[in-house]
C-alpha positions as CSV (number, residue, x, y, z in Angstrom):
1,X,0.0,0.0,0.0
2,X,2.6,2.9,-0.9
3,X,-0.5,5.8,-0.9
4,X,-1.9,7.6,2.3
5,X,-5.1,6.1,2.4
6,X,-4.1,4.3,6.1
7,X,-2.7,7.7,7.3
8,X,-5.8,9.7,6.0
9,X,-8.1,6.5,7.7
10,X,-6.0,6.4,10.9
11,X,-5.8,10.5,11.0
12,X,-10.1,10.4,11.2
13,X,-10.1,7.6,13.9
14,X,-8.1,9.2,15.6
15,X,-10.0,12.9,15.6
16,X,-13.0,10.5,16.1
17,X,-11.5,8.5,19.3
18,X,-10.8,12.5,21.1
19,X,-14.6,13.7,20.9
20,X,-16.5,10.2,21.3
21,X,-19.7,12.4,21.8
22,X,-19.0,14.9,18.8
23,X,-20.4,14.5,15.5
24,X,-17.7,15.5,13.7
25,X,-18.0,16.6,9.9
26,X,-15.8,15.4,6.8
27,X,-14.7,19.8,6.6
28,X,-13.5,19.9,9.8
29,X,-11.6,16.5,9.7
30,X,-10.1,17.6,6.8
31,X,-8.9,21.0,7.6
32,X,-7.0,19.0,10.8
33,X,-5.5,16.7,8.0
34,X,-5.1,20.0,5.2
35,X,-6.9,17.7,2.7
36,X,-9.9,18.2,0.2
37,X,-13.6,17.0,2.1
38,X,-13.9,14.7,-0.8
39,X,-11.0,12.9,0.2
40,X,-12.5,12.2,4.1
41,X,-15.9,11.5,2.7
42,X,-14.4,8.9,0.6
43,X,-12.4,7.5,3.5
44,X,-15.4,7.6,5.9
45,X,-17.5,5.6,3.5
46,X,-15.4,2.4,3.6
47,X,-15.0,2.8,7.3
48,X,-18.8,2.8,7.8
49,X,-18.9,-0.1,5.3
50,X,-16.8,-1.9,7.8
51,X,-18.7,-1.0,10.6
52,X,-16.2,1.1,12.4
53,X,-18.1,4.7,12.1
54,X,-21.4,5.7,11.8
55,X,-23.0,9.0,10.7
56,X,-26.1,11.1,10.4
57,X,-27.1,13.7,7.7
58,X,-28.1,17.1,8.2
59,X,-27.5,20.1,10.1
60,X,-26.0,18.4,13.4
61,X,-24.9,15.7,11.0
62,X,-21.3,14.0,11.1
63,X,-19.6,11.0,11.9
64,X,-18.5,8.8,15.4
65,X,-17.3,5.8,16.5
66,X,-19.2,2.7,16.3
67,X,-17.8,1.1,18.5
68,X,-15.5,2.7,21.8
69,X,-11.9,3.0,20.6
70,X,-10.5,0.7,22.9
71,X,-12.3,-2.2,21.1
72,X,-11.0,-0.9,17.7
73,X,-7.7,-2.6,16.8
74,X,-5.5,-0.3,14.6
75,X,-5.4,-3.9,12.2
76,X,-9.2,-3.4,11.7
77,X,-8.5,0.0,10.5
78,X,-6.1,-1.2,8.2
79,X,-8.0,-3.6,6.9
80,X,-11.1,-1.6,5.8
81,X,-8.4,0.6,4.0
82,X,-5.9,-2.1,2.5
83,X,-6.4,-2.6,-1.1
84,X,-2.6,-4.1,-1.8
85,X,-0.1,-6.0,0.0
86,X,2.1,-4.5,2.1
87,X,5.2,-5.0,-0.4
88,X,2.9,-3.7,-3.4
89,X,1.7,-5.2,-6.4
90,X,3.3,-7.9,-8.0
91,X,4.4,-8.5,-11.8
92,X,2.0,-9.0,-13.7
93,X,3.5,-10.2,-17.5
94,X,7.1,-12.3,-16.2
95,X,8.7,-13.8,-19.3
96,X,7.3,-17.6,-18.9
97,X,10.3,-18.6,-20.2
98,X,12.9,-17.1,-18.1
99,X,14.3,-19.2,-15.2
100,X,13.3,-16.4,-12.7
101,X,10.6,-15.4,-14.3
102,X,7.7,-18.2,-14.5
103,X,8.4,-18.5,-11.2
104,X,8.5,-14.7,-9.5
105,X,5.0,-14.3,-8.4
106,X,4.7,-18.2,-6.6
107,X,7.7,-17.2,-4.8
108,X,6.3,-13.7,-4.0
109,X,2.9,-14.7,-3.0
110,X,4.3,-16.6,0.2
111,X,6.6,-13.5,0.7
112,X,3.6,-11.3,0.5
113,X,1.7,-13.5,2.4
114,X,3.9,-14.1,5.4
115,X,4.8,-10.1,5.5
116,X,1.0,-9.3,5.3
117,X,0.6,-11.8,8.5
118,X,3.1,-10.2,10.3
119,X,1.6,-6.6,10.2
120,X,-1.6,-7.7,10.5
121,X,-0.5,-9.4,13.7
122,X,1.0,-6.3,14.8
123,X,-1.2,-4.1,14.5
124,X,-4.3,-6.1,16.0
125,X,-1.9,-5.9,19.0
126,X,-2.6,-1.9,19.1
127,X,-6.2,-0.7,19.9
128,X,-7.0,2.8,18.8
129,X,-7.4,4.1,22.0
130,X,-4.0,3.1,22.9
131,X,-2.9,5.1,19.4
132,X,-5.1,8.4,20.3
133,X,-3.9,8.5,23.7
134,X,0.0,9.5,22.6
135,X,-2.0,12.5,21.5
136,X,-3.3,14.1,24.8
């Protein structure tokens, strides 16, 4: 994942986890991360697709937590976001009949694989509580 959709994701937790009982809107999380609205909005909509925020329209509209942010793993986050390994993507064309080549992507599936199980394992380790408190 080499973008900054998990720092833009983690940024709104985060802003989310310091007013539990604020409905906070997409503007004002994004003039804390100096980002266009469109940007959070998008990034809110796959966390409330995974069940992490929930929001309300109108004029006290915004979003919160859906669930207290010591029961949110920074892995969950993660994984609402991740749309790529860790490492990236891999080739997709290798030259079938080069040595290295028709075999690349078996060889960097497990690699992928076992380095996307490590993070993973990591950061489930990590609530987002835990994360938002360095910030008081």
């Amino acid at each position: 994942m080499n973008n900054t959709r998990f720092a833009t994701a983690i940024h709104i937790m985060t802003l989310l986890a310091q007013s539990p009982h604020e409905w906070l809107t997409s503007e004002w999380i994004a003039g804390s991360i100096n980002v266009n609205p469109v940007i959070v909005r998008k990034e809110m909509s796959v966390l409330k697709q995974a069940g992490l925020i929930i929001s309300r329209q109108g004029k006290e509209g915004g979003c919160q937590l859906a669930k207290n942010a010591d029961v949110i793993s920074i892995s969950d986050i993660y994984l609402a976001i991740k749309n790529t390994e860790v490492l990236g993507k891999k080739n997709n064309n290798p030259n079938p009949a080069c040595s290295v080549g028709k075999e690349i992507n078996n060889h960097l599936n497990t690699l992928f694989s076992e380095t996307d199980k490590l993070v993973l394992k990591f950061l489930s380790n990590k609530s987002l509580k835990e994360f938002s408190d360095q910030f008081k």
